[in-house]
N, C-alpha and C positions, 0 to 999 in steps of 0.2 A: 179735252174731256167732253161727255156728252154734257147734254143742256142739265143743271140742276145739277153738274158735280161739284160748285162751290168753286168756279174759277172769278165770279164776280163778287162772288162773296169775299175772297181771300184780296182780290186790293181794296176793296171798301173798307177793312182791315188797315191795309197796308196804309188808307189814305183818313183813317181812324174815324170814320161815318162814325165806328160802336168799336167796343174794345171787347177783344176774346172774353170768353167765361173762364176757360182754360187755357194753361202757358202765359208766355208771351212774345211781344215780335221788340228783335232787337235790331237797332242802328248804330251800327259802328260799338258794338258792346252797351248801347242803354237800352234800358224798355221805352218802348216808343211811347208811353202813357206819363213818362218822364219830360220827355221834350216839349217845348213850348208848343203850340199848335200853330201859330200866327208864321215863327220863324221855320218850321217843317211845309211849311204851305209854301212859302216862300224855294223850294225846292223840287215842287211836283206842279207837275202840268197831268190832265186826266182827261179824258174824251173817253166816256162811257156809251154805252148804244144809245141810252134815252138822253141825249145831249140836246141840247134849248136851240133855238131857231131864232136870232132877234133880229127885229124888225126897226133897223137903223140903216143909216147909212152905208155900205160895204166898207170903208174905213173904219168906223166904226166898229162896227159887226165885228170884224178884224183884231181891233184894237184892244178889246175889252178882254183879252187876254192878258195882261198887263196892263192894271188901272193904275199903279202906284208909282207912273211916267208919264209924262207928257207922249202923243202920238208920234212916233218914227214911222215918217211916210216909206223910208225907201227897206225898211226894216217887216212893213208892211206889205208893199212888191214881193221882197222879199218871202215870205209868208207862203201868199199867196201861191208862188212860181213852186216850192217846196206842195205843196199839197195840190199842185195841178189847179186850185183855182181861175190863177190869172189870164187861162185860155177864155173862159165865160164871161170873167170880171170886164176885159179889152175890148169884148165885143157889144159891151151894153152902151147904151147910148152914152152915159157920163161914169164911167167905169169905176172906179172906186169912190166918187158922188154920188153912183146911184141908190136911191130910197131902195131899200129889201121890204116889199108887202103889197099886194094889189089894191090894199084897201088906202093906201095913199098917193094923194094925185102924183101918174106918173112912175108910180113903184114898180117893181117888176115883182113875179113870183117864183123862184129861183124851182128847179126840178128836187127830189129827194137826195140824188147822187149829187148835185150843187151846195144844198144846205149840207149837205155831210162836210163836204172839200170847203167850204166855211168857215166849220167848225176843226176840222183840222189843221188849217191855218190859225186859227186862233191860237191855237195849241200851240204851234210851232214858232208865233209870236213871242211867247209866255218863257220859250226859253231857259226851260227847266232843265235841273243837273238828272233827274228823272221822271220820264214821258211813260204814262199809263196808257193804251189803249185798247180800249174792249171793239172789238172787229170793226174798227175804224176804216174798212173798205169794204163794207157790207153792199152799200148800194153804188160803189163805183168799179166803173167797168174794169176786165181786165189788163185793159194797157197802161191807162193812167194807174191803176193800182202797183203795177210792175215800177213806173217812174216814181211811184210814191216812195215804194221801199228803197229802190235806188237812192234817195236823199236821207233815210233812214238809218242806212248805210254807212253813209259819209259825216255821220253827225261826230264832232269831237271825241278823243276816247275817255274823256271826263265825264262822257254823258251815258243814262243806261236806259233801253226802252224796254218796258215789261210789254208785253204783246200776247191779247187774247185773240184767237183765231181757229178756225177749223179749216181755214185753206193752208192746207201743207204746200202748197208752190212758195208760202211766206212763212210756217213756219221752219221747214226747212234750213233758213239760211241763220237762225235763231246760234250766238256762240251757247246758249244751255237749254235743252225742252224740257221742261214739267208736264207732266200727264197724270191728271187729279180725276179722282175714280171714288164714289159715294165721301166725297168732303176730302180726302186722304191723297197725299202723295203717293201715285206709288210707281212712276218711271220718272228719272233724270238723265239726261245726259243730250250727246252731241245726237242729229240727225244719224248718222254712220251707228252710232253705239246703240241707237236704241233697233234699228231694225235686223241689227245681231243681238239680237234679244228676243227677237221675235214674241213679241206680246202684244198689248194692246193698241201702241204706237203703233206697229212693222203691219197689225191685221189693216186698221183704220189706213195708212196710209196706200197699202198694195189697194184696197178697194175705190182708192177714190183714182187713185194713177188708173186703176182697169177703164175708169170712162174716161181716160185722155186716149185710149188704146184704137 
């Protein structure tokens, strides 16, 4: 959906920021407004555009995706290799030692496509049964973003990732797309179904493929 169709608004919902005026959102047959919020958190991992940048340790930094355990260094590795970090993280002078900030002796100051792959790791740390993400490869490049999904991919089939995005090279490979249009649903289905449909999907996506042409 374009900018302002209520694609961010509708997991802020989902991750109960604020509760509908109207309807409501069911899990597993409850109103989400029912569930505890503590043990529903305990389920979702989220990486929104406006995501925090902290200025600890790169283990740390890492880690704080799961505060409610002790640090798993190799689960951390881990993490990182998933969201293409640990290419940056290896080549710092003390790698996942190293202080995140210039303003402390020694720190480094990570680029914008770094602090993203970060924060994505964090995410993937947290290890949730469902992974929110609002265009989580905004500022990284195209080939890391390609291995990103790749790991994406290969996530358990217990796990579900909701994925906001306007690069159809990723949503494409989506098993259901929603296409939300002033607040409102109004395409579903596989990549194939919706460009035999020829709507608002099949226009949006032949114009972006014409500038791969």
């Amino acid at each position: 959906g374009a900018n302002g169709a209520g694609k961010t608004t509708l997991v802020k919902l989902l991750c109960r920021f604020y509760d509908p005026t109207k309807g409501k959102i069911l899990i597993d047959g409850r109103d989400l407004r029912t569930i505890d919020l503590e043990s529903w958190y305990e389920h979702l991992g989220v990486l929104f555009q406006d995501y925090s940048n902290y200025h600890f340790i790169v283990k740390e930094a890492i880690g704080l995706g799961r505060t409610n355990a002790p640090l798993a260094f190799e689960k951390i590795k881990e993490s990182a290799r998933a969201s293409e970090a640990n290419i940056f993280i290896e080549e710092w002078e003390k790698a996942y030692e190293q202080m995140l900030g210039k303003q402390f002796r020694g720190g480094v100051e990570p680029s914008i496509g770094q602090w993203q792959k970060l924060a994505l790791a964090r995410a993937f740390y947290r290890d949730p049964r469902i992974l929110i993400l609002d265009e989580p490869t905004s500022s990284i490049d195209a080939e890391a973003e390609a291995k990103i999904f790749e790991k994406l991919e290969s996530l358990p089939k217990d796990r579900s990732v909701i994925l906001i995005s306007h690069r159809f090279s990723t949503v494409r490979q989506a098993e259901k797309i929603c296409v939300l249009e002033g607040g409102a649903l109004t395409e579903y289905g596989t990549h194939a179904e919706l460009l035999k449909k020829n709507r608002t999907y099949a226009r949006l996506f032949k114009l972006q493929a014409k500038g791969y042409q």
